[in-house]
C-alpha positions as a Markdown table, in Angstrom:
| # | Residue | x | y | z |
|---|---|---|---|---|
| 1 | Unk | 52.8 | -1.8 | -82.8 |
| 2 | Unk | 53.7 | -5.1 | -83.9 |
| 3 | Unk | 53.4 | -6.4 | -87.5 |
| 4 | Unk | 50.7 | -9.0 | -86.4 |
| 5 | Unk | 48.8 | -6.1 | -84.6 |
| 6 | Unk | 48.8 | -4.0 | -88.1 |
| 7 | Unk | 46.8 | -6.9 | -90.1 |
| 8 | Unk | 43.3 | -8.2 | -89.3 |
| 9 | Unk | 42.3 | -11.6 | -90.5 |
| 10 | Unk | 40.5 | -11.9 | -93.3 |
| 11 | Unk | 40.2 | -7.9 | -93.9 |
| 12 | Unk | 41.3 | -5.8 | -96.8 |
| 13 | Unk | 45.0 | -5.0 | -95.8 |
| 14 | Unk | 46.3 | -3.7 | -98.9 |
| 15 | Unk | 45.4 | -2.1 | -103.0 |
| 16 | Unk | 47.3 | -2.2 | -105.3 |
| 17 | Unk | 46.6 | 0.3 | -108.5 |
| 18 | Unk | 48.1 | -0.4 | -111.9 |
| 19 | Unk | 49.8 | 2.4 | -113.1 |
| 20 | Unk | 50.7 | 3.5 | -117.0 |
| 21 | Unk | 53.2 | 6.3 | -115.8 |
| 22 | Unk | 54.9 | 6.6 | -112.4 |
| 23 | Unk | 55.6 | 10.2 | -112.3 |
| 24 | Unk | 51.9 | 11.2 | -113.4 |
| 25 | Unk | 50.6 | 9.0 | -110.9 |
| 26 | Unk | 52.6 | 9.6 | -108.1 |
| 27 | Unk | 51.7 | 13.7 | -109.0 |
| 28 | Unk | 48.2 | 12.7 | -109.7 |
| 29 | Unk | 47.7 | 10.7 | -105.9 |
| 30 | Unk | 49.9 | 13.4 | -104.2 |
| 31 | Unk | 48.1 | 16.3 | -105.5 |
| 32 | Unk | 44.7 | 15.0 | -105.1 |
| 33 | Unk | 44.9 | 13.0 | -101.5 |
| 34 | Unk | 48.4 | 14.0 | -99.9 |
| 35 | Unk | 49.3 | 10.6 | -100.2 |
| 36 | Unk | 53.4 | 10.0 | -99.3 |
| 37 | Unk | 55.4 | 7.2 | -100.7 |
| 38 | Unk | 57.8 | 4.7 | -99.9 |
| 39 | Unk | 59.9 | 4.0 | -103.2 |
| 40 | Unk | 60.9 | 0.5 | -104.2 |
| 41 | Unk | 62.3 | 1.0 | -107.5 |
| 42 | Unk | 61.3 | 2.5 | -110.3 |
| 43 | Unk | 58.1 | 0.1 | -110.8 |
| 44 | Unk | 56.3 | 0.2 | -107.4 |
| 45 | Unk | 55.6 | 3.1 | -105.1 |
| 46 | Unk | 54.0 | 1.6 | -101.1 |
| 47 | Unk | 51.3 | 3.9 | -100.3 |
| 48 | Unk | 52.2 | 5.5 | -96.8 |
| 49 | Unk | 49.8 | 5.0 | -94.0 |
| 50 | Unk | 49.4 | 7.8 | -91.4 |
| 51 | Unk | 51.1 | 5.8 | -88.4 |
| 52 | Unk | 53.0 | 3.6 | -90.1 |
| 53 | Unk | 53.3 | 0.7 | -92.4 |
| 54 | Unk | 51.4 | 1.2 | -96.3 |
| 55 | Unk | 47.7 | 0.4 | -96.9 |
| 56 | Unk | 48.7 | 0.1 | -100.7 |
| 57 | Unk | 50.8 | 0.3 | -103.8 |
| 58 | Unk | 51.4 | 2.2 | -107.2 |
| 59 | Unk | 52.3 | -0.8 | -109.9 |
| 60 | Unk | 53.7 | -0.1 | -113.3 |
| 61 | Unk | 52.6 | -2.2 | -115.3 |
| 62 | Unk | 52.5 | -2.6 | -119.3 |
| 63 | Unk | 48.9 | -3.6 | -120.0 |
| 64 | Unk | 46.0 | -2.1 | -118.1 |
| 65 | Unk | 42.9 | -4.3 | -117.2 |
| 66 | Unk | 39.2 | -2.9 | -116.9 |
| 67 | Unk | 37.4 | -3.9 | -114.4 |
| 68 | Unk | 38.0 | -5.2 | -111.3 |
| 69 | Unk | 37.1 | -4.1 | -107.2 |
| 70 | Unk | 36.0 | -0.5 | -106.9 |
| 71 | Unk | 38.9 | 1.5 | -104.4 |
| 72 | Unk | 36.8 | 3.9 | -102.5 |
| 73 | Unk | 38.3 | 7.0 | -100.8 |
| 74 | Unk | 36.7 | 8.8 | -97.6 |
| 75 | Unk | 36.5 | 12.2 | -97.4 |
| 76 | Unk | 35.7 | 14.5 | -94.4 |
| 77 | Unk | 34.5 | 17.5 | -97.4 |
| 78 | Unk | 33.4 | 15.3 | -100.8 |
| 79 | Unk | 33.3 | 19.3 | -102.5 |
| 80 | Unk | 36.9 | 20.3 | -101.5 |
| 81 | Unk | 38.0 | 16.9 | -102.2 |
| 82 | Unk | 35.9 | 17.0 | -106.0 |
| 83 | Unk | 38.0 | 19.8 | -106.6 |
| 84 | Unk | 41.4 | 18.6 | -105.7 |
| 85 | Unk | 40.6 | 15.7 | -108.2 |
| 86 | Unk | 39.5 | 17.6 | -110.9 |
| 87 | Unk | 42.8 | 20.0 | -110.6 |
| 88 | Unk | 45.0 | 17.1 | -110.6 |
| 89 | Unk | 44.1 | 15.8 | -114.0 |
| 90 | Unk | 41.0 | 13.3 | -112.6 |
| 91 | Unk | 38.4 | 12.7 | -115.1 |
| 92 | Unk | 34.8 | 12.7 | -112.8 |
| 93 | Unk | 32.6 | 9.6 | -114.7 |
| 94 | Unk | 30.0 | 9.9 | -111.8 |
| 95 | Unk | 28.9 | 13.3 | -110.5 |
| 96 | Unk | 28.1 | 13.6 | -106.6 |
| 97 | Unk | 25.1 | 11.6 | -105.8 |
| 98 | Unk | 23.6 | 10.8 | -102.2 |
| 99 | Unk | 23.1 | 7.3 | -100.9 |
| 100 | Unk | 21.9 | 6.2 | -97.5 |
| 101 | Unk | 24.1 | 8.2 | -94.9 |
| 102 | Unk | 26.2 | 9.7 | -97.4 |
| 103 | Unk | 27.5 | 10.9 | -101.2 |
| 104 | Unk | 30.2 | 10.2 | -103.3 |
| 105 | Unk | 31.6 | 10.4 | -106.9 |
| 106 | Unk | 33.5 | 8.7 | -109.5 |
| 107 | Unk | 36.6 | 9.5 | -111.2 |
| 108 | Unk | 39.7 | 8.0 | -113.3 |
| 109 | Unk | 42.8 | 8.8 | -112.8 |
| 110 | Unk | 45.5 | 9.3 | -115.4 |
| 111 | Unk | 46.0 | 5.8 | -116.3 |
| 112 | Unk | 42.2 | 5.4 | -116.1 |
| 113 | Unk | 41.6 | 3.3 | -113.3 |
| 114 | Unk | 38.2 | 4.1 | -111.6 |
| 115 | Unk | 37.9 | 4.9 | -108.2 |
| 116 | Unk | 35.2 | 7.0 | -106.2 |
| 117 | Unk | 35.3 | 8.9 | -102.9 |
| 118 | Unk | 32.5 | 9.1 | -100.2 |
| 119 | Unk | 31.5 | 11.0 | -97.2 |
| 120 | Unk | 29.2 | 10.6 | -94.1 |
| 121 | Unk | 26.2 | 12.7 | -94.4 |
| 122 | Unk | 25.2 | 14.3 | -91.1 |
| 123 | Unk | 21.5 | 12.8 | -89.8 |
| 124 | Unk | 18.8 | 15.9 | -90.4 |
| 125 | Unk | 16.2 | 16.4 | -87.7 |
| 126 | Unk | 13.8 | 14.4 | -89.6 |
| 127 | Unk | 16.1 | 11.5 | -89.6 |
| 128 | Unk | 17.1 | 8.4 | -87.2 |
């Protein structure tokens, strides 16, 4: 795939979390998600996309800012994936709630950035 074909205008193409420790935060991501990395120093980890190129990075940086766009995870099983969080050091702020078409939860991860992960809820019989 060429480099142009990987990037859509004017669509989120990459995230990049601050991070207050590397080696927690690579453990923490790896644990919870399976995320792979692409080292770039000892500051910055790419985030690994399945197929190729990164959808993100892992920043060091000194000062941590609050705030900020929500990063929000799928997940084909929100409980397995609840779990995984919560045994890799995440902190849940949000428990599992439903929305329209789905649920999801909030967490922080060890250098407190929030983040939450959805899924699809399946259409009942008694819905469209």
């Amino acid at each position: 795939m060429s480099d142009e074909a990987q990037h859509a205008q004017h669509q989120i193409d990459y995230v990049e979390i601050s991070v207050r420790n590397m080696r927690e935060a690579r453990q923490f991501y790896a644990s919870a998600f399976d995320w792979r990395f692409n080292e770039y120093g000892p500051n910055y980890l790419g985030i690994q996309k399945d197929g190729g190129g990164e959808s993100g990075g892992l920043c060091l940086a000194e000062k941590m800012r609050t705030g900020g766009p929500l990063v929000v995870i799928y997940s084909n099983d929100l409980d397995m994936t609840l779990e995984r969080v919560r045994n890799a050091g995440g902190r849940i702020t949000k428990d599992p709630f439903s929305f329209p078409g789905g649920r999801r939860f909030h967490f922080l991860d060890p250098s407190d950035n929030e983040l939450a992960v959805w899924s699809q809820v399946a259409a009942g019989p008694d819905e469209d």
